[in-house]
C-alpha positions in Angstrom: 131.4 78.0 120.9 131.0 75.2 118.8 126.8 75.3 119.4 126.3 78.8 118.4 125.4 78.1 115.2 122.9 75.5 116.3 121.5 76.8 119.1 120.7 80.1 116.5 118.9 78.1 114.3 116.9 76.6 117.2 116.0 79.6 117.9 115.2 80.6 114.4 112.2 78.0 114.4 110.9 78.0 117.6 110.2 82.1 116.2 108.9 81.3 112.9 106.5 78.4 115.1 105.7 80.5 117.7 105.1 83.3 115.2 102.6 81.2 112.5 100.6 79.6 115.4 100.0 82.7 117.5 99.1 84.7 114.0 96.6 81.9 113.2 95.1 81.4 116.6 94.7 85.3 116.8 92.3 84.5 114.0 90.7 81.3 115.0 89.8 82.7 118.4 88.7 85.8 117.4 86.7 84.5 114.8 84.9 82.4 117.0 84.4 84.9 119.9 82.4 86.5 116.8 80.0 84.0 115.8 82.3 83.0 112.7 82.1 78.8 112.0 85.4 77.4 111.2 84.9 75.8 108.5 88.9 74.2 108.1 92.3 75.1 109.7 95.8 73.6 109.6 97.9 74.2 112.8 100.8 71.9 111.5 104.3 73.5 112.1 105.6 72.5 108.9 102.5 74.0 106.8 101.9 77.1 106.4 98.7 78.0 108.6 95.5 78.5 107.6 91.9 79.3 109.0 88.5 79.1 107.0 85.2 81.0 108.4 81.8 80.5 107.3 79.9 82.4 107.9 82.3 85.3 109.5 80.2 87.9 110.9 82.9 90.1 111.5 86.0 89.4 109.1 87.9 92.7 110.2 88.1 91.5 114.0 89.0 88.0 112.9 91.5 89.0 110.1 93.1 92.0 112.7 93.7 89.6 115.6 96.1 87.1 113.7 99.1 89.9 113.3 98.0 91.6 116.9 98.1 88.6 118.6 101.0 86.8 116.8 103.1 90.5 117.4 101.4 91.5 120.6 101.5 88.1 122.8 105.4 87.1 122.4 106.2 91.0 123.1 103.8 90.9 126.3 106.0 87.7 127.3 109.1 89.4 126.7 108.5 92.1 128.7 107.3 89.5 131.6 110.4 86.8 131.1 112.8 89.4 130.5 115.1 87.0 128.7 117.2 87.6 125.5 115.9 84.6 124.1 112.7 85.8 124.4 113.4 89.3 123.5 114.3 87.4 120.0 111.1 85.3 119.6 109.4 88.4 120.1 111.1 91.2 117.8 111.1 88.2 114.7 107.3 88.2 115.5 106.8 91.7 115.3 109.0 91.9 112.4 107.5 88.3 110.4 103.9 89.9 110.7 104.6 93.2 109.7 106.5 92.1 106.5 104.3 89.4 105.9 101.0 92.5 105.7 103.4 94.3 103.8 104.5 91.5 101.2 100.7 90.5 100.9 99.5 94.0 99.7 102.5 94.4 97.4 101.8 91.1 96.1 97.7 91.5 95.8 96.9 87.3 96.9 93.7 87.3 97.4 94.2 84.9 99.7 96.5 86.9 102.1 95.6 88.9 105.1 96.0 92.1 103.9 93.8 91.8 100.4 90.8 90.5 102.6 91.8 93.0 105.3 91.0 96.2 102.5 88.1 94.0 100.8 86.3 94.3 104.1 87.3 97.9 104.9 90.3 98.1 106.8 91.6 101.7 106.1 95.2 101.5 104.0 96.4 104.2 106.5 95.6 101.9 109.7 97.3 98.8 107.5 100.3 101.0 107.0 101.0 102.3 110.0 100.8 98.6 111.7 103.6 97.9 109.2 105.3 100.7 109.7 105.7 100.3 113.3 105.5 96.4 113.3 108.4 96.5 111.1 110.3 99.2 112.3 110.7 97.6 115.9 111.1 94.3 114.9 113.9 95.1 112.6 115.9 97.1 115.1 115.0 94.9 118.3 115.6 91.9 116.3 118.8 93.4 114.9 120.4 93.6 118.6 118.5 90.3 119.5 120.6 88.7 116.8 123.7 90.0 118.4 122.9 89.5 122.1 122.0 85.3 121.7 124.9 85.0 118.9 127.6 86.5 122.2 127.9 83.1 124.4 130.0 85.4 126.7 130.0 89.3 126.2 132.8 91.1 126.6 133.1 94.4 128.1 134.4 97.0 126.8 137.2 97.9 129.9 138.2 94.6 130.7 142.0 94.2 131.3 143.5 91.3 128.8 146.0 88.7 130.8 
């Protein structure tokens, strides 16, 4: 009971990690399965992530596969592992890179995703509706993720007191 808190936070980083590095090496590998020279990247944990192309022959596919692949890999694990710890890693990353689109195009950095995303074309509608849903899962999975790993010991709902 004592390690609940700790073991939480634990698990708190290794989402945020798993999150940053599978968002950045969607965009690394993508970018150069396209022809796109990496110019510079930082993979460090405790950085925030980057990836630098030039020339990027197609910045929509490279720019597209950091939130698909950092939302789409841990929730293809989950669904393999079947483990609440997992289910966890997974709805934070659906829910860190569908805020993180979202707080880029409120916020306009033209060094976020989502500013280059629209620069190069991306539809608003298509960028929308990846939040939208990104969001909307991860906040409710995550939600009862949060309360599954916090239980050490669940207790049911019929069970006779002694």
């Amino acid at each position: 009971m004592r390690n609940r808190p700790v073991r939480f936070a634990l698990l708190l980083l290794a989402s945020w990690v798993t999150m940053t590095q599978l968002h950045e090496l969607g965009h690394i590998v993508a970018g150069q399965c396209c022809g796109g020279t990496l110019v510079s990247f930082d993979l460090t944990p405790w950085h925030l992530p980057y990836s630098l192309f030039e020339p990027d022959p197609f910045p929509l596919v490279t720019l597209w596969s950091g939130p698909v692949l950092g939302s789409g890999a841990p929730l293809a694990v989950a669904l393999v592992v079947k483990r609440p710890w997992m289910w966890f890693i997974a709805h934070f990353c659906l829910l860190a890179n569908g805020s993180y689109l979202t707080i880029a195009w409120i916020t306009g950095d033209s060094h976020l995703d989502t500013t280059k995303l629209l620069e190069h074309g991306a539809h608003p509608i298509c960028i929308g509706l990846f939040c939208g849903i990104t969001i909307g899962i991860g906040y409710l999975g995550f939600r009862h993720s949060c309360r599954e790993v916090w239980q050490l010991h669940p207790i049911k709902k019929n069970a006779r007191r002694t």
